[in-house]
C-alpha positions in Angstrom: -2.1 -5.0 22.6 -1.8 -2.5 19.9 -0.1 -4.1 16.8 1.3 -1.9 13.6 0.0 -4.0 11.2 -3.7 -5.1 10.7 -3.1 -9.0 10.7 0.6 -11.7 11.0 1.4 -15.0 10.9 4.7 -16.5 11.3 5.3 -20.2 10.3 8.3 -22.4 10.8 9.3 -25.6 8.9 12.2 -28.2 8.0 14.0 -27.6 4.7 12.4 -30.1 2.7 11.6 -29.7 -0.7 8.0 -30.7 -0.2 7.3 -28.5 2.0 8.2 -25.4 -0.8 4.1 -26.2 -1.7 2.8 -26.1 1.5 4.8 -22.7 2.2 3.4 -21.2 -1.1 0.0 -22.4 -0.4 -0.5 -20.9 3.6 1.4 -17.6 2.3 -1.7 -17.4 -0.2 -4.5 -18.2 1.8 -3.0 -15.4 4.3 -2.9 -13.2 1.8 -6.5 -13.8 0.4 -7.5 -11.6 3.6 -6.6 -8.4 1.2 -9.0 -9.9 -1.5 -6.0 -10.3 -4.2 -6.8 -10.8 -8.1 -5.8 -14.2 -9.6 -2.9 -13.1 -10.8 -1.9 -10.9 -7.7 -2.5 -14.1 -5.7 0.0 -16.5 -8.2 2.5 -13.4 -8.0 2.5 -13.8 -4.4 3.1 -17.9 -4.4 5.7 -17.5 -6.9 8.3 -15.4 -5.0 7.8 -17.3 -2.4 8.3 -20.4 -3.9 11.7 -18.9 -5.5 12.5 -17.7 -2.1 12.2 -21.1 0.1 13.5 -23.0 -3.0 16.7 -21.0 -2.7 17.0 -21.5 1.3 16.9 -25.4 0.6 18.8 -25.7 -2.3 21.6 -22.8 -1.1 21.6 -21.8 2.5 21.1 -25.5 3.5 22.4 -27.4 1.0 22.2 -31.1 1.2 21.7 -30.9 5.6 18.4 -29.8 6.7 17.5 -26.8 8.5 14.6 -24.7 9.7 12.9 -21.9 7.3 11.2 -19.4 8.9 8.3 -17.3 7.3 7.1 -14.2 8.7 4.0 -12.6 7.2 2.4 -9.6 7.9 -0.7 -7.3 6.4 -1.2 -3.6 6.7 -3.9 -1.8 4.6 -3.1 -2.9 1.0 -0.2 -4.6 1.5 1.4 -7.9 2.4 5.0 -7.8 3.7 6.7 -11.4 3.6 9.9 -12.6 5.2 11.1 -15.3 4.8 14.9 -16.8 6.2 17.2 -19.2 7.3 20.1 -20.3 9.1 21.9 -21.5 6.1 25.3 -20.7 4.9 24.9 -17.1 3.6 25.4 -15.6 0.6 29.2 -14.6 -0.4 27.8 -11.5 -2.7 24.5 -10.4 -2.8 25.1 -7.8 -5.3 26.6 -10.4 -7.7 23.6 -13.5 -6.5 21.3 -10.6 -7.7 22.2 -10.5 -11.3 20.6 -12.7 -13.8 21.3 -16.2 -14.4 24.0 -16.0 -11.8 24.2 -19.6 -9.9 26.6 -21.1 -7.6 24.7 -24.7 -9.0 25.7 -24.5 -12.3 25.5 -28.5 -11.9 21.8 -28.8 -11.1 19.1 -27.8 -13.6 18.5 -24.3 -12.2 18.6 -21.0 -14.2 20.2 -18.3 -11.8 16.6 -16.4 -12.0 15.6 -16.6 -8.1 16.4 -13.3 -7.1 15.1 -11.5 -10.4 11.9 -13.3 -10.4 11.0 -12.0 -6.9 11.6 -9.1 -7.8 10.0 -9.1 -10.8 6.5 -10.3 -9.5 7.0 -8.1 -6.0 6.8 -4.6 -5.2 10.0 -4.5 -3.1 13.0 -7.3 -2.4 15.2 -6.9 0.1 17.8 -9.2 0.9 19.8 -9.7 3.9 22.7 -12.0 4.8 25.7 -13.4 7.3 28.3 -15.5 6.2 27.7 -18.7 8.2 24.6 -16.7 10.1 21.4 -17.3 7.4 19.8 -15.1 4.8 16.9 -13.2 5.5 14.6 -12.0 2.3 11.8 -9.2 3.0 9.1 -9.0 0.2 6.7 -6.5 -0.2 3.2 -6.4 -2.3 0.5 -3.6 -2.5 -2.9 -5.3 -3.6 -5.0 -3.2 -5.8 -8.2 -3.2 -4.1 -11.4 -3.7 -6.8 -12.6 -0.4 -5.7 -9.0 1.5 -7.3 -8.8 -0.5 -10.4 -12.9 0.3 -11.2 -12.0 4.1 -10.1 -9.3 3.8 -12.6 -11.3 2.8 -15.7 -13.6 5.6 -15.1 -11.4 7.9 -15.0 -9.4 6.4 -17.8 -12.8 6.5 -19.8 -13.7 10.6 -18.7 -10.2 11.1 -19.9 -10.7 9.1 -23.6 -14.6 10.7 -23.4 -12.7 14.1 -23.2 -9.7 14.0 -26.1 -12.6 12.2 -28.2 
């Protein structure tokens, strides 16, 4: 069988909060397979973190439910999604702003949503009244190989105004 992508993994788990580290973790070790920097690697863990924080604390709320996280690798890139069959989201437009929170009662700051997008390539976010809410990540690695070819150029460049 011919797949599009060059590796997946897909992972399924109650909406517990301790399993939020356990999620973050196995995305990360999947995602070592594209030989991410440090930071490229805590980049990864924290959107997904944000992401099955906000399926427990919002699309479930205090029942329990089922997360599911799909992730897949391609080249350079990891592509995360991650959902559930929560309560949906009223307005994403309006959930995507900045310290926007329907918990204003619980010691969250409203920056889920901007935080995966800030340390991801790409967020998309999908949801269904009553149906779930399904969040699609995306994350080109910089392979070692780009970042030294970078330098040198950088440096021929400097070499050249000098």
């Amino acid at each position: 069988m011919k797949s599009r992508y060059d590796n997946e993994m897909e992972l399924e788990f109650l909406s517990k909060s301790n399993n939020e580290a356990f999620a973050r973790i196995t995305v990360a070790a999947f995602a070592a397979q594209l030989d991410p920097t440090i930071e490229e690697l805590a980049d990864i863990k924290t959107a997904v973190s944000e992401a099955v924080t906000n399926c427990i604390i919002h699309g479930y709320e205090s029942t329990e439910g089922l997360i599911k996280i799909k992730a897949t690798l391609l080249k350079n890139e990891i592509e995360i999604e991650i959902s559930d069959n929560g309560k949906g989201i009223e307005n994403v437009e309006l959930a995507r702003k900045p310290l926007y929170t329907t918990k204003g009662d619980l010691e969250r700051s409203g920056m889920g949503f901007t935080i995966m997008e800030s340390f991801m390539d790409e967020v998309e976010i999908h949801s269904v009244l009553d149906i779930g809410t399904k969040v699609i990540m995306r994350k080109k690695i910089k392979k070692q190989e780009d970042v030294e070819e970078n330098a040198e150029k950088n440096e021929e460049k400097n070499a050249l105004i000098n």
